[in-house]
N, C-alpha and C positions, 0 to 999 in steps of 0.2 A: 247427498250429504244430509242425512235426516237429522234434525234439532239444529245442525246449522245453519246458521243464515249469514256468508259470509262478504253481503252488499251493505250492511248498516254500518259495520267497525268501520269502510274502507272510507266515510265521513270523515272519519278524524285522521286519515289519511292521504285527503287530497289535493295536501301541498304536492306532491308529486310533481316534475316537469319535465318536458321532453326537450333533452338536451340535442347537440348537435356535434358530431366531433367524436373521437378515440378517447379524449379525456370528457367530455360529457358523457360518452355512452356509459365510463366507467362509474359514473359518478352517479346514475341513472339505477343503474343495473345493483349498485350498493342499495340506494334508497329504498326501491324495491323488496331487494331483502329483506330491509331493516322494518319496510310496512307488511311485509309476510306477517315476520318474526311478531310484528306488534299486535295486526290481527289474530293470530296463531295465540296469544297469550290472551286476550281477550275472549277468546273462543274456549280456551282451558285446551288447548290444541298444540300437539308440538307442529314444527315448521313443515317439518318433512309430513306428518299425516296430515296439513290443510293442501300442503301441495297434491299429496295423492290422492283424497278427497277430492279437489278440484279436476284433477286428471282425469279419472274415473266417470266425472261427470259431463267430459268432454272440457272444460270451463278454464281458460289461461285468466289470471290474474289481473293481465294489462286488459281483457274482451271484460271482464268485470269494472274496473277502473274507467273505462272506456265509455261501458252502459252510464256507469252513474255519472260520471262530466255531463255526457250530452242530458241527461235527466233533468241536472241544477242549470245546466246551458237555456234549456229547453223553459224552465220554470222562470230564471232571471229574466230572460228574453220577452215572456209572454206578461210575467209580472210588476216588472218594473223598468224603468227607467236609464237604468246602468248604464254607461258608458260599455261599448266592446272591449276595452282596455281593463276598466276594472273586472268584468266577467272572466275576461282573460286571468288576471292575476287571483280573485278569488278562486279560480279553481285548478291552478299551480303551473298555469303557462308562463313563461317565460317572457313572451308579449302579445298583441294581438293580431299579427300575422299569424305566428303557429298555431292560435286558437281559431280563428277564424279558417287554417287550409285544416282542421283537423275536425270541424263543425262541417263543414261541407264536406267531407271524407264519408260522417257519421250519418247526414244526412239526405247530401245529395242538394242539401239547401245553403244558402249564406245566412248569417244571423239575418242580417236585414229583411230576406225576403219573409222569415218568420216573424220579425216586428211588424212587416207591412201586413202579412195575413191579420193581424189582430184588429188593425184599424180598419179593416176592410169588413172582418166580422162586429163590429160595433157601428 
């Protein structure tokens, strides 16, 4: 996707949540869209070419959304203080169990044991 860079817009995108259920998945799967459609205009990109863009480049939109959580995950975790709950909700989990089985998914680690590396390195 040359001149695009389509991991910055998804910032203002990442109320996103992962719902659960026939009617969450629908509701999931809207939003979705709707944060294509938004990055897509921001890009000066119609929906359908960020999508093939993306395709082409191997690159699923949820494996980009994904990268950037665990990034702000990764950053909240090491730089501050947060509660698991609010890291949760600031990066559009629905609570901190699904943030916390989707951080260990990403990582292979628990938030905590990445709070305990920091104290361990200081």
């Amino acid at each position: 996707m040359p001149g695009l860079r389509p991991v910055a817009p998804l910032r203002r995108v990442i109320d996103l949540h992962q719902g659960h259920g026939e009617d969450q998945g629908l509701v999931r799967r809207d939003r979705i869209a709707r944060a294509i459609a938004a990055i897509a205009k921001l890009l000066k990109v119609s929906d359908r070419s960020l999508r093939r863009q993306l395709t082409e480049q191997g690159v699923s939109f949820r494996s980009l959304l994904d990268e950037l959580r665990m990034q702000i995950a990764m950053k909240y975790l090491r730089t501050t203080k947060l509660a698991n709950e609010d890291i949760a909700l600031a990066l559009g989990f629905s609570d901190a169990a699904n943030f916390r089985r989707a951080f260990r998914r990403w990582t292979n680690k628990s938030p905590s044991e990445i709070r305990g590396e920091q104290v361990k390195s200081l």
